[in-house]
C-alpha positions in Angstrom: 11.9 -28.7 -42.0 11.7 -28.8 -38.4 12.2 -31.0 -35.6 9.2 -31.1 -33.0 11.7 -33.7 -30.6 11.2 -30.7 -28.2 8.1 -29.2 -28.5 7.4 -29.9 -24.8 9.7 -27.0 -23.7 7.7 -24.0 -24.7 4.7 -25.2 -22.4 7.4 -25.7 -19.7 8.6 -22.5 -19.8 5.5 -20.8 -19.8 4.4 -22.4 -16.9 7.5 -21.2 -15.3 7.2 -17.9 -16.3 3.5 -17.9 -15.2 4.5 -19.0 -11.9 7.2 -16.5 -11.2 4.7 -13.6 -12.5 2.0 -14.2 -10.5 4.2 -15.3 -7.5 5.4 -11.7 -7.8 1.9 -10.0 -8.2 0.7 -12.1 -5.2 3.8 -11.1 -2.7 3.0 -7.8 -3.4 -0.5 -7.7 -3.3 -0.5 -9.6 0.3 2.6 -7.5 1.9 0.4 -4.3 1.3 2.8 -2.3 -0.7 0.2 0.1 -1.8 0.8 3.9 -2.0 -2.4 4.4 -0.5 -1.8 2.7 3.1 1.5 3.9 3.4 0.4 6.9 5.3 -2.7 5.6 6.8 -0.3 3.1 8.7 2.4 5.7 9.8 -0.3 7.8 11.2 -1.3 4.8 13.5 1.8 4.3 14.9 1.8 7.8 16.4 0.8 8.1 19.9 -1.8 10.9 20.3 -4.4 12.1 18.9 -2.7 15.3 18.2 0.4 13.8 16.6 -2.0 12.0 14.2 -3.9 15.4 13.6 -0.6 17.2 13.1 0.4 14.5 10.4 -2.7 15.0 8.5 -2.6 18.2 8.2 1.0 17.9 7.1 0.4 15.5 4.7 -2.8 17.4 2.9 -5.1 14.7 4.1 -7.1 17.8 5.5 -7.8 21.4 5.2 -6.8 23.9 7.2 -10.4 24.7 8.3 -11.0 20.6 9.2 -7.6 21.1 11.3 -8.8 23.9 13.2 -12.5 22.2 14.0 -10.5 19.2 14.7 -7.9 20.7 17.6 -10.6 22.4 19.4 -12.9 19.7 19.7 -9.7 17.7 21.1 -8.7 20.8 23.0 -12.4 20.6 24.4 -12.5 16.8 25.5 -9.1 17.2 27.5 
């Protein structure tokens, strides 16, 4: 009834598939492309302290009471 002259080819091709899968996952995984870093790495390319403070505060990271602790104790050390 049927032929098994090819029966190689489905292990083949899930090998392949495997590979292209996890080749994905991996690039992914190692490029960072998480939702959670995305703002912890745009905060430190921000000069100042108050910039970074600002974009907290922006973003919800903090209260507004946490902000205003947090601007006088920089206001303080300059």
């Amino acid at each position: 009834m049927f032929d098994f002259e090819f029966w190689w080819i489905f292990p083949l091709i899930m090998i392949v598939l495997c590979f292209f899968l996890m080749r994905g996952r991996m690039g992914s995984m190692m490029c960072g492309h998480n939702s959670h870093d995305k703002d912890s790495h745009n905060l430190s390319d921000s000069g100042s302290a108050k910039d970074i403070l600002d974009k907290r505060y922006a973003i919800g990271e903090i209260n507004k009471e946490e902000y205003e602790e947090k601007k006088r104790t920089l206001n303080q050390n300059n």
